[in-house]
N, C-alpha and C positions, 0 to 999 in steps of 0.2 A: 454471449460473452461470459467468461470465466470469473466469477471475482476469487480473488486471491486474497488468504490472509498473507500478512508480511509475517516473517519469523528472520533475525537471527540465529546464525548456530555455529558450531568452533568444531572442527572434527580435525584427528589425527592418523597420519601418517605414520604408522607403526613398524618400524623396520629392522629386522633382526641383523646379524652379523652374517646367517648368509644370504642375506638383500632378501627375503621373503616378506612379504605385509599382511598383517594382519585384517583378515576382514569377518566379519559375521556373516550370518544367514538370518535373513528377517522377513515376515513376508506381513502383507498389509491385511486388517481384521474386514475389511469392506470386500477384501479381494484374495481369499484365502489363498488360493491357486497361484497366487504372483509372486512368488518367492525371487530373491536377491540376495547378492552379498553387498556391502556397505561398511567403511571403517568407522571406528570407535567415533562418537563425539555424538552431539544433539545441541539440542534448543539451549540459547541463553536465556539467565533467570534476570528479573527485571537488575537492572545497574551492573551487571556483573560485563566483564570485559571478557573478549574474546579468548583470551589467555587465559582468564581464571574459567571462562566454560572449559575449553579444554582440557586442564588440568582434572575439574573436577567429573567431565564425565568420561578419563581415563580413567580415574579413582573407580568410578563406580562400576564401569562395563567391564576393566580387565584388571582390578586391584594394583593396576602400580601406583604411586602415590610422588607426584612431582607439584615443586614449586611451580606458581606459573611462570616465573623469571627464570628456570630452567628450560622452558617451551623455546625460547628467543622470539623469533620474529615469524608470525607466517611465513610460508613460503608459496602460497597458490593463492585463490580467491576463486568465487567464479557465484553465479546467481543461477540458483534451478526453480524448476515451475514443477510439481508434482501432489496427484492425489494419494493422503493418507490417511483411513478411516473414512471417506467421504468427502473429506475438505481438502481444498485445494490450495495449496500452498506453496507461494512465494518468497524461498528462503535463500538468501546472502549469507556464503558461509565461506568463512577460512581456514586453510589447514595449516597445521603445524607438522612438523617434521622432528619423531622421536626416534632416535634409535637407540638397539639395544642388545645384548650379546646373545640374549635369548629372556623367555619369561612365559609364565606359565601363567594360563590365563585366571584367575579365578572374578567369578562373576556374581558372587554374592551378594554382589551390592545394588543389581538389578532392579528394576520396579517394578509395579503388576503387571504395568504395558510391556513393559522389555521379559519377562518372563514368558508372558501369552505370544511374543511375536517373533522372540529372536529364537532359534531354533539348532543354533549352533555356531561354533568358529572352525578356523583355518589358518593357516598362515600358508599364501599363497606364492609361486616363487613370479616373477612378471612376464617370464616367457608361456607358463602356465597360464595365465591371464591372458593374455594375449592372444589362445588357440581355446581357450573353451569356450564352448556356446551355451554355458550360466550369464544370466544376466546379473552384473553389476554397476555402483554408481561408484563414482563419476563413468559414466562411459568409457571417458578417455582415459581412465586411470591408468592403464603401461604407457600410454605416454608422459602422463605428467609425472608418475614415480620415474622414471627414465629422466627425465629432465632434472627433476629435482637433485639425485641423487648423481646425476653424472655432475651436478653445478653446484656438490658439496653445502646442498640448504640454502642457496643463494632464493631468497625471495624472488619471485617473479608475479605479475600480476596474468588472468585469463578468465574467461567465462566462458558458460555455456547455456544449454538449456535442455534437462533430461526428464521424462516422463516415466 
């Protein structure tokens, strides 16, 4: 049996005006070979709220710089199981839903770990998602930006479970 650390984390939904998302390419230091793409957000800091993670790790992964009461409300949720560096990890995470006319990414606000792991970005369009064989997380992701975006950021609740 697996033990799991638990993590919180807040990631965004990055959506430009013409529906493209933004995602990175990161791949795991345990697992050099394992490359993915993954949208912006990560771990919350102890006390901080879902909202203020996400604000602050769009500040840092692609330099926009938003209020968290500009986020509004998740609109996804979902709970993944996945190893990163070795440890395995049980993280509950909600998305928010940003968009944006366009934006240019700058990432100098990166960490040691996010420089050594992330490898690049994109902005991807979701019919594009939908027909490549890159692996990304959420799995499901054209469907849930599909969703999302056809229900105007209406919150929804979902889960999953990704490897």
């Amino acid at each position: 049996m697996t033990a799991y650390h638990p993590r919180r984390a807040a990631r965004v939904l990055l959506v430009d005006a013409s529906g493209r998302v933004l995602l990175f390419e990161g791949s795991d230091p345990a697992r050099p070979g394992h490359r993915y793409w993954f949208t912006p957000g990560g771990g919350l800091d102890p006390g901080e709220s879902p909202a203020e993670g996400a604000a602050r790790e769009l500040a840092e992964e692609t330099g926009l710089r938003l209020a968290p009461a500009e986020l509004g409300a998740p609109v996804w949720s979902e709970t993944v199981e996945f190893p990163f560096d070795g440890v395995w990890y049980r993280q509950e995470q909600e998305f928010f839903l940003v968009r944006v006319p366009d934006w240019q990414v700058d990432t100098a606000g990166f960490n040691e770990l996010e420089r050594a792991t992330m490898h690049g970005h994109r902005w991807w369009p979701v019919d594009e998602l939908t027909a490549t064989a890159e692996r990304y997380y959420p799995e499901d992701l054209p469907a849930v930006l599909t969703r999302v975006l056809d229900a105007g950021g209406v919150p929804a609740r979902d889960g999953g479970v990704a490897c």
